[in-house]
N, C-alpha and C positions, 0 to 999 in steps of 0.2 A: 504494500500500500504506500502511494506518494507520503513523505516527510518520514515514515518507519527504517531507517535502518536496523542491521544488526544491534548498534551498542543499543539505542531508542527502544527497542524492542525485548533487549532482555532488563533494562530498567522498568520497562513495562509490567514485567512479570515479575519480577523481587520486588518492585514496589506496591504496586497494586492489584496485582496477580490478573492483570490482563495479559493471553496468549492467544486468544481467537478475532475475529472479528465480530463474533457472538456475544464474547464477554466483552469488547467496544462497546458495542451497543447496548449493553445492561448496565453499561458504569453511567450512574445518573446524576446530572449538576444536583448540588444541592440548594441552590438559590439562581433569582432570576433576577438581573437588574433591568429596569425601563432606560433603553441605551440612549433615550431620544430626547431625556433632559439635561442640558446643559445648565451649570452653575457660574456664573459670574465669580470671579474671586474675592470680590470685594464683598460676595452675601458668606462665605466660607469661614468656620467657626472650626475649633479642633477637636469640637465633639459631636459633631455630625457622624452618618455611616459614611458607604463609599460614594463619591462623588466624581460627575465628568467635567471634566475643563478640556475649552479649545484652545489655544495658543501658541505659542512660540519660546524656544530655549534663549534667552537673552543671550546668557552667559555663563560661563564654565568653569569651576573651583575644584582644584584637586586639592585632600587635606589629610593630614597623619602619615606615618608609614607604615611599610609590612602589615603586618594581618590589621593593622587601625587605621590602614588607609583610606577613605571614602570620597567618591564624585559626588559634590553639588549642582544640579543645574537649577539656574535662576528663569523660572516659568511664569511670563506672564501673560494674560489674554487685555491687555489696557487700562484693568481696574484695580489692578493690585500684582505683586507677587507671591509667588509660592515657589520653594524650593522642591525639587526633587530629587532625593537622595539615592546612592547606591551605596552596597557595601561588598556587595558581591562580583561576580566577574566582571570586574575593571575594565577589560581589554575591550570584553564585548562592547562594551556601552559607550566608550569612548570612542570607537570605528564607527559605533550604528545611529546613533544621533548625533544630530548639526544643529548648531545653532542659525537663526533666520529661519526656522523651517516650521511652517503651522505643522502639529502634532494635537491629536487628540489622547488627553491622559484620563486614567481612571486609577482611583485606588483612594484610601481610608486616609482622612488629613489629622494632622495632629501639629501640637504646638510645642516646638523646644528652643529656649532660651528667647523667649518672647516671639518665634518666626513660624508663620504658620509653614507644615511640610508634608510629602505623600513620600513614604520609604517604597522602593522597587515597583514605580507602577506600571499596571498595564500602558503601553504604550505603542500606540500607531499612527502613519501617518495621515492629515485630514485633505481632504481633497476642497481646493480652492474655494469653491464657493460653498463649499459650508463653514469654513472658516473665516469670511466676509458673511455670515449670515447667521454667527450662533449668540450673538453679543444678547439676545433674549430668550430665554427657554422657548421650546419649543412645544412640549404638550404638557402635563400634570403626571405626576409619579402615581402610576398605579399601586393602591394601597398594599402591599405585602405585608404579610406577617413575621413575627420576629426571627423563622426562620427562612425567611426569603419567601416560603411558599405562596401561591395563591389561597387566600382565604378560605378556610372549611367549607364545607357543602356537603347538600343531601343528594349523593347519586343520582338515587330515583327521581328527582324531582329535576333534570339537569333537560334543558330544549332538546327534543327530538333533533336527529341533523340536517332533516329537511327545513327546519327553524332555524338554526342555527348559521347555514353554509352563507356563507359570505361577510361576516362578519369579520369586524375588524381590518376590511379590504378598504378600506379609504383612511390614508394614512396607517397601518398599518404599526401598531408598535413593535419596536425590534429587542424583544426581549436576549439577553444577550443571558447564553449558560455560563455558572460558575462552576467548576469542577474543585473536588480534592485534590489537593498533591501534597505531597512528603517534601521533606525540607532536603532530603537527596536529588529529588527529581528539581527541586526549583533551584537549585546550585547546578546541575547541568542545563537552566533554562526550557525544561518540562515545565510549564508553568499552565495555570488555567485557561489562559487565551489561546497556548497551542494545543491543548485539548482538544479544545472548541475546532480548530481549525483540522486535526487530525480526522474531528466527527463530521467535518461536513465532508473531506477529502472522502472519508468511507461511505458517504450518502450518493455523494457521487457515483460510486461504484456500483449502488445497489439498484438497476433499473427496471428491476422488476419491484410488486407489491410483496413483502415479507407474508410468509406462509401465519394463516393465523393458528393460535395456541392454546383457544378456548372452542367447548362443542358448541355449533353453531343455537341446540336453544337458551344455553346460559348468552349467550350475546344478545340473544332477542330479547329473553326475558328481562334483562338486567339496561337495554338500553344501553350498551358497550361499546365506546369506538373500538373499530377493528382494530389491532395488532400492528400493521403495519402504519394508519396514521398516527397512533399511541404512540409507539416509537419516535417517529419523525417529529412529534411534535412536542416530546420529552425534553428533546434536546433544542430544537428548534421552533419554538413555536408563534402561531402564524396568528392567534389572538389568543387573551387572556383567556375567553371561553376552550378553546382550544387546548389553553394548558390543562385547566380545570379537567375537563372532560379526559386526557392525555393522565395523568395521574389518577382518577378514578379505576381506569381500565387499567392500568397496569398496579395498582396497590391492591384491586379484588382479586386481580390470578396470583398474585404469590402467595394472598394470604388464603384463596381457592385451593391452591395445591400445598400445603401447608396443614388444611383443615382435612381433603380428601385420603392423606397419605395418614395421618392421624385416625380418622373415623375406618376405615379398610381395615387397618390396622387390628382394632378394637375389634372388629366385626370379625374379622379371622381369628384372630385371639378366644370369641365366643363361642364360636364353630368349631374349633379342634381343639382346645384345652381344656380338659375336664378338671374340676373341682371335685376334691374331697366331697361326701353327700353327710353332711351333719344333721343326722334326723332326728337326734333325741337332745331334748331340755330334762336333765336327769337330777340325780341327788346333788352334785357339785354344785349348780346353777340355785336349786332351789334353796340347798340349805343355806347359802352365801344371800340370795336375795330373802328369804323370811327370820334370818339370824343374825345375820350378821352387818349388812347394809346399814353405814353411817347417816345414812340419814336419805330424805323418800328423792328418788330422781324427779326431775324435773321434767315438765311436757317432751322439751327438745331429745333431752336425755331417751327417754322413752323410743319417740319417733327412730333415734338411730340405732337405738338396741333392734326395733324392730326393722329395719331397713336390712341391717348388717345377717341377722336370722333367716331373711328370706333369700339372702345371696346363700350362705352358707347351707343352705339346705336344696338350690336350685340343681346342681348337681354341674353348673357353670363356676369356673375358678374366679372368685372376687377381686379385682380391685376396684378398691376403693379409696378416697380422699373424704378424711375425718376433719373438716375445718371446725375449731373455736379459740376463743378468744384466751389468753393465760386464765386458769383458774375455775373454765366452765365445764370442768369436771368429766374431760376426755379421758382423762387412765381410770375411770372408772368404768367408763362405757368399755374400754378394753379389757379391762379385768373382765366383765360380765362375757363379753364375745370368749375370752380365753377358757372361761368355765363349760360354756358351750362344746367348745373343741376336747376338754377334759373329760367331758360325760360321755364323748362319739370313740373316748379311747386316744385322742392322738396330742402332741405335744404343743404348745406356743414359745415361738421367741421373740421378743421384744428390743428394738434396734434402736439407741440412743446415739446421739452425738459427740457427748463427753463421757468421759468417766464419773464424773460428778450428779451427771443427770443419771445415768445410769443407775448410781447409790443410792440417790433421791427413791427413781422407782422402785427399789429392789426393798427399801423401806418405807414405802407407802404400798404396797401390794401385800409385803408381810405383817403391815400393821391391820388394814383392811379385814385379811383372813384370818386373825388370829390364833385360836388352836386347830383349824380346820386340817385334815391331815393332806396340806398339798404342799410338796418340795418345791420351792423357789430359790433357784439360785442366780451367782452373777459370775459372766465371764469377762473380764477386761484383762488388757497387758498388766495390770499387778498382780491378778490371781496368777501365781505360779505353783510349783511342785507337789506334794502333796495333794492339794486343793484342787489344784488345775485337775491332776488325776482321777480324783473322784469325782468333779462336778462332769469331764466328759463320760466318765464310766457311768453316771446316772444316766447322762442323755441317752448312749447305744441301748442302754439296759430299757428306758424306759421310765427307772424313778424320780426323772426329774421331771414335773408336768411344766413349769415354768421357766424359761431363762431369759436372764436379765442379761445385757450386754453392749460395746461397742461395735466396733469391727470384726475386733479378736473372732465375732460368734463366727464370721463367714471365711475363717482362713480355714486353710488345708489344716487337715486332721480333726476336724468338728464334724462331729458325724451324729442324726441324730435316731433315734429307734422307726417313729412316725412322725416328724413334721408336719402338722395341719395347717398352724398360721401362723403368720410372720405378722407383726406389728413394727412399722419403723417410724420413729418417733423424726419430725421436721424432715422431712422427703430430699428439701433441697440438698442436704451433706451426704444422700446416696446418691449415686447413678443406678439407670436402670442395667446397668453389667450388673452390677452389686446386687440388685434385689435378683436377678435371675439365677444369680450362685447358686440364696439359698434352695432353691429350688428343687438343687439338688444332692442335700441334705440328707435325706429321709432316706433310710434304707429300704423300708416297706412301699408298694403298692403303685412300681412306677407307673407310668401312662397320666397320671393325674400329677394336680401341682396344689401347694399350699394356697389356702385363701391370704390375702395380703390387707392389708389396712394401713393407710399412709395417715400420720396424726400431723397437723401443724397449728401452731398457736398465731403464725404469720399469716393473716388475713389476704387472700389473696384474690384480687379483683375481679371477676366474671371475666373480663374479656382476656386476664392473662390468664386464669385457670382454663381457660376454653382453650390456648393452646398451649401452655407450658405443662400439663394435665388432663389433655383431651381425650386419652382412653378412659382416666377413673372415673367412674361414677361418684359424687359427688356429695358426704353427709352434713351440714350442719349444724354445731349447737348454738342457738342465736339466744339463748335465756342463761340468767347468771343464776348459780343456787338458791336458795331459797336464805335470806340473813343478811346477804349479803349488798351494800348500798353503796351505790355508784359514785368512783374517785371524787373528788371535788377539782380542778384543775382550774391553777391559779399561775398568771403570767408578771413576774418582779424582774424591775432591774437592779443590777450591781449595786448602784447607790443606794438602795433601800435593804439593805444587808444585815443593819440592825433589826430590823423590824422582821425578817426571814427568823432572826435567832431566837426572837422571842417568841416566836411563834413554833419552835425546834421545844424551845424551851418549856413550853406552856405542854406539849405532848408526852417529855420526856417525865415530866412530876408526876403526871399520869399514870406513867408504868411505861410507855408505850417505847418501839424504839426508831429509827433513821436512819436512811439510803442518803448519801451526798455523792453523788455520780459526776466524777470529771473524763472530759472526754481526752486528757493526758498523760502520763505519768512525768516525765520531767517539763520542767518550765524550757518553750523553745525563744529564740528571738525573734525570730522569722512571724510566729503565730502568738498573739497577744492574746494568751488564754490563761487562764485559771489551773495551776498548775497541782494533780493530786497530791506530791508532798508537801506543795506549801500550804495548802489545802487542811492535809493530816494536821500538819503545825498550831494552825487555826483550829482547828475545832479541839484538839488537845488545850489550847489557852483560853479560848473562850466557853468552855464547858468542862472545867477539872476537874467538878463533882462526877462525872460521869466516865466510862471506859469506852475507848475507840480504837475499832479494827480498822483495818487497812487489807484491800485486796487488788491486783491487777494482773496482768498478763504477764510479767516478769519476775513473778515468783515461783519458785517450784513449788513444783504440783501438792506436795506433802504442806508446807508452809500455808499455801493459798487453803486447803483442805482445812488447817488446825482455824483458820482467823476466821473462814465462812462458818465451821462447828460455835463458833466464840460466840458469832452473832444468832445464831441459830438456837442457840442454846440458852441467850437471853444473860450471857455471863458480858459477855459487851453492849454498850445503849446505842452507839453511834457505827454504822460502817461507813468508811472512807472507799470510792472504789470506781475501777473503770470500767466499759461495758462487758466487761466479764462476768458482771453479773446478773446482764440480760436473757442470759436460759439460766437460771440457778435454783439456790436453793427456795424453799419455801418457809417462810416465817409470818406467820399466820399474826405477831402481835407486832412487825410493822408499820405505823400507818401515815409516815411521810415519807414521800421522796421527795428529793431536792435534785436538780439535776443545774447543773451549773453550766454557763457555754450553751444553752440550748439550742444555740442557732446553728450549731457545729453539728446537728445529728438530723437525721432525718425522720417525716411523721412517723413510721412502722419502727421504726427506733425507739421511739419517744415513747410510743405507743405498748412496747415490747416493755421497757423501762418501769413504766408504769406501772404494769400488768404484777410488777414483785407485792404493790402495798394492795389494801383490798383487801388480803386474802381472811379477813376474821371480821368479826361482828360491829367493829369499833368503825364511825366515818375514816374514813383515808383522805389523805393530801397530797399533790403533785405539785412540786412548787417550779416551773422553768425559769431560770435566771439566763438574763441577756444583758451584753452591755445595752447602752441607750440608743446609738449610732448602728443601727441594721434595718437591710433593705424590706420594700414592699411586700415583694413575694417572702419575706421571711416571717414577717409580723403577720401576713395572710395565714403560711402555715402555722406559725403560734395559734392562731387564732382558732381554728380548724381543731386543736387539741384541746384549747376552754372549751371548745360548745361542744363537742361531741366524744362519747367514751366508745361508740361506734367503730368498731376495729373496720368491717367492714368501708365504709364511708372512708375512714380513715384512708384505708388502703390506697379507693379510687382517686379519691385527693394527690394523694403520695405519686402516683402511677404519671396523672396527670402534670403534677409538677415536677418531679426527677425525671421519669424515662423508665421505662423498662429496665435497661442497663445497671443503672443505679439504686435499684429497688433494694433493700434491706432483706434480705431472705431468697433474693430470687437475682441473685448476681447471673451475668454472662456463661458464667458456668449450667446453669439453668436453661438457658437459651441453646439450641444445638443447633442454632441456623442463624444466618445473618439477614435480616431484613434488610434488602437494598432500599427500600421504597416507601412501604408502608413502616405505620410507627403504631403498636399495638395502643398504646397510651392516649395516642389521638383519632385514631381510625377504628374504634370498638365499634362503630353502624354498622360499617365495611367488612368489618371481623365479623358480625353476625348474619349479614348475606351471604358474604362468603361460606360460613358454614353451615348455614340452612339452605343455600346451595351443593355445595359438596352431598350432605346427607342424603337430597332430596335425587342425585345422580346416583349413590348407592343404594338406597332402594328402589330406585326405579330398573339399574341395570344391574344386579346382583351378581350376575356372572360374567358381568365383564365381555358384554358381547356384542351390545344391541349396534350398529355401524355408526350411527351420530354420533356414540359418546368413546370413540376407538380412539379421537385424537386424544381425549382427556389420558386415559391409562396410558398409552404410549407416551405421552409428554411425562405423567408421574414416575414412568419406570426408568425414562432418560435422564430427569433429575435426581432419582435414588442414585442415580451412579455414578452422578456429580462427587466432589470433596466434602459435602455436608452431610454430616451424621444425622442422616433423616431418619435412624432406626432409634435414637437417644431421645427424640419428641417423644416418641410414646412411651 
């Protein structure tokens, strides 16, 4: 392809992993600038975005040496100047501009040492009579949002294209693509602008219409530009409507084939996997529910004991996804499923994250049963020797009906009698490799697989459960216990510090005890935070009547272990500590937190944070401390954490403002695919046509035959065999 050489071409693929002219074409600008307004210099501020200016290089200042060497040129269009700086390849930029010479520039201005300037800008030259004719903007900046994109919209509701076609043909705006590039690729002069010019070089080439990649009645139904103007007009587009319509069609088919490959999935998984057949609710279940049961389950509770029962007995292998909130009494609903699997004969193991949550359950499950005769035991890398020996000897034998555990449960040499169900507590720190090990586990009665049960206290949004979870079927507990009365959440700054303490204070004569949560262990320079030992320091001088633990990430394990027992045990008032103690222990007397730096965490953080006080009959406090100076969206998010204990809400809030990427529970490791296009966080409409599309193609062609939907499965089977681990989505 014109401008591709060899070197161009393998920087193409180490950097951006384009090798095709296919993946050309999928690599999508992420912003659109309206190329058709020009700016005056004398309206230019050094806090504006990117801005065009037409003009001329006056003059030329070479300044520093060696690597601090940098070109000045002096840019003005008659109403002022601007410098345009380089710092980068010298050579080039001294051959390739002249001064006298109209140039049209673009790029992001900014202000240093009183002078306004644009570092490495785009730059080309302007053809004479638009440069006699720009000294007044020419049309109004179409409104984009803060990611460049054309403003949201409802698909369905977008002008048919016989409404539509001609649009934007008088005058014409020239939306110009921004592309990605790597700071490697812009030091060889791979730059955005030659992107752009590579893309129209390959458009050139392409004279026929692009094959389309959707079955023709998802295009009608849904109102879809074809594939090929989509394309063309992602990169190049020929009206704003245009664009609109151009990202529509191509954000429904990734997230189409995304949802399809997901639901197929699931549906094969129903049809050839059998499930253990759990048919009896027997003495285990009973005596545990009319004896021993802490106190009466709640409606929700209820509903998913009953949900989970009827997978378990369907003779289909379960999964499932257990969402509630910290506290709303999911190892409970597990223990009850686990007595189910005890009565049918077969074993459960229980998969935690830490070792510490591990402890937690393995003492709340033996608390729960108390003399009932069921072995519960814990496997983690500290059980060794002796121990190790008989707790696996139980399982082969059989005597163990319960095990508690980390990873350790699914390494080699764990072998279990009968395996029935697997419980793994917070999904995100498994992959699905991991859950498919245990699987096989069980020495008895291959051909079937254990029921499975995913628990998480991370609330997780409809539209990201729908694909980072698209096979489980899905239980929630949306009711808190019964005693239990909802955080109070209260938002103080720094400077109101005295008045936090008194209010620490006023709890602690109480009885009661105190979370002070910093989001650092040493004080940096860089970051003006609140720093946990200086932290400790303080609360040891401002409260000497009282004992304060200290916990973080860089204590060993044993140490951290003794100071969480300290506070657990009510022998310390105050804990000092970083978020190491957002999956932890349980301390039911509680009922402040403090969390310092709040603007430093994010909502499902806060949220998670939270979730420690609460846990006993006394009201609870969340106190978030910020300095006074933080931005809009951040006092938004505060804000969002006062009015609502809502994990849920919580979540989509969180989704909405971080990104998927960034989500607290549900990092990129979560994600097994990269959305070029679509953004789950913004596109949940799109997310759920899509998927009630997809659905509606698998039951309609279940065998994969009917000839309309042959391009569909063909396209799905060409991107399974893509680089993306489309088998980790489900």
């Amino acid at each position: 392809m014109q401008g591709v050489g060899p070197g161009r071409a393998e920087l193409l693929e180490k950097e951006i992993g384009i090798k095709t002219m296919g993946d050309m074409l999928n690599y999508y600008p992420y912003r659109y600038v309206d190329r058709t307004k020009f700016y005056r210099i004398a309206e230019i501020t050094g806090n504006m975005p990117h801005v065009q200016l037409c003009g001329q290089i006056m003059s030329v200042e070479e300044f520093g040496e060696g690597h601090h060497k940098r070109i000045v040129g002096h840019f003005s269009d008659g109403s002022g100047f601007i410098d345009l700086v380089w710092f980068r390849g010298l050579k080039f930029v001294s051959k390739a501009y002249k001064v006298r010479t109209p140039y049209i520039i673009f790029g992001k201005p900014t202000v240093f040492n009183g002078s306004l300037q644009i570092s490495h800008p785009d730059i080309e030259e302007a053809p004479t009579e638009l440069y006699y004719n720009t000294l007044k903007p020419l049309s109004p900046t179409l409104p984009l949002n803060e990611e460049g994109d054309i403003p949201s919209y409802n698909p369905l509701s977008l002008p048919s294209p016989d409404r539509e076609r001609g649009a934007g043909e008088e005058g014409k705006p020239s939306f110009r693509p921004h592309y990605h590039t790597t700071e490697r690729m812009k030091k060889s002069f791979l730059v955005s602008s030659t992107i752009a010019k590579l893309m129209g070089n390959l458009f050139k080439l392409i004279t026929q219409p692009l094959p389309e990649t959707l079955p023709q009645p998802v295009v009608e139904e849904y109102h879809l530009m074809s594939y090929d103007e989509a394309i063309r007009n992602i990169h190049f587009p020929t009206s704003a409507e245009a664009l609109r319509r151009a990202q529509a069609r191509l954000k429904f088919e990734e997230l189409f084939y995304v949802q399809l490959n997901i639901l197929r999935y699931a549906r094969n998984r129903k049809q050839k996997e059998n499930g253990f057949v759990f048919s009896t609710v027997g003495n285990a279940f009973n005596t545990f529910y009319h004896h021993y049961l802490p106190f009466q389950l709640t409606g929700a509770q209820k509903r998913v004991v009953r949900e989970i029962r009827e997978d378990m007995r369907s003779g289909r292998q379960m999964n499932r996804l257990l969402q509630g909130d910290v506290g709303s009494g999911k190892t409970l609903v597990a223990l009850l499923c686990a007595l189910i699997a005890i009565d049918n004969g077969y074993q459960t193991v229980i998969m935690a994250p830490t070792e510490i949550l591990a402890e937690q359950h393995l003492e709340t499950l033996r608390n729960f049963v108390g003399d009932m005769s069921l072995r519960i035991e814990l496997l983690t890398g500290s059980v060794k020797g002796k121990r190790r020996k008989e707790v696996l000897q139980g399982l082969i034998d059989g005597s163990v009906h319960i095990l508690i555990g980390t990873h350790a449960v699914i390494e080699d040499g764990v072998q279990f009698r009968n395996l029935g169900f697997a419980i793994i507590d917070e999904q995100h720190r498994f992959g699905v490799a991991q859950r498919a090990k245990l699987w096989n586990k069980t020495t008895e009665q291959r051909g079937s697989f254990p029921h499975v049960l995913v628990m998480t206290a991370t609330p997780i949004p409809r539209t990201l459960a729908m694909t980072l979870y698209g096979d489980l079927d899905v239980s929630v507990i949306d009711e808190l216990p019964p005693g239990r009365k909802p955080i109070h959440t209260i938002h103080r700054f720094l400077a109101h510090l005295n008045d936090i303490y008194a209010s620490m204070r006023r709890e602690l004569s109480l009885g009661r005890q105190v979370y002070v949560v910093y989001p650092l262990i040493e004080e940096t320079e860089k970051l003006d935070l609140q720093d946990l030992e200086r932290g400790y320091a303080q609360m040891c001088d401002a409260f000497p009547e009282y004992k304060v633990s200290r916990v973080h990430g860089k204590l060993k394990s044993a140490e951290k272990d003794r100071e969480m027992e300290a506070f657990a045990s009510g022998r310390t008032q105050i804990l000092v500590a970083t978020t190491v103690i957002e999956v932890g222990v349980n301390v039911p007397n509680a009922s402040v937190m403090i969390i310092m730096n709040a603007e430093r965490f994010g909502l499902s953080q806060l949220h998670q944070l939270r979730g420690r006080v609460g846990r006993g009959a006394d009201q609870s406090y969340c106190i978030l401390v910020t300095k006074y100076e933080i931005s809009a969206t951040t006092r938004r998010r505060l804000q969002i954490m006062v009015d609502s204990t809502d994990g849920f809400e919580i979540a989509e809030e969180d989704l909405k403002l971080r990104g998927p990427g960034d989500l607290e529970g549900t990092q990129q490791s979560g994600m097994a695919f990269d959305l070029k296009i679509a953004n789950i966080a913004r596109d949940g409409q799109i997310l759920t046509y899509a998927r009630a599309s997809a659905q509606r193609l698998i039951d309609t062609d279940p065998t994969e035959s009917l000839p309309e939907y042959q391009i569909a499965w063909q396209r799905l089977n060409a991107l399974r065999e893509t680089n993306i681990n489309w088998g980790a989505i489900s």
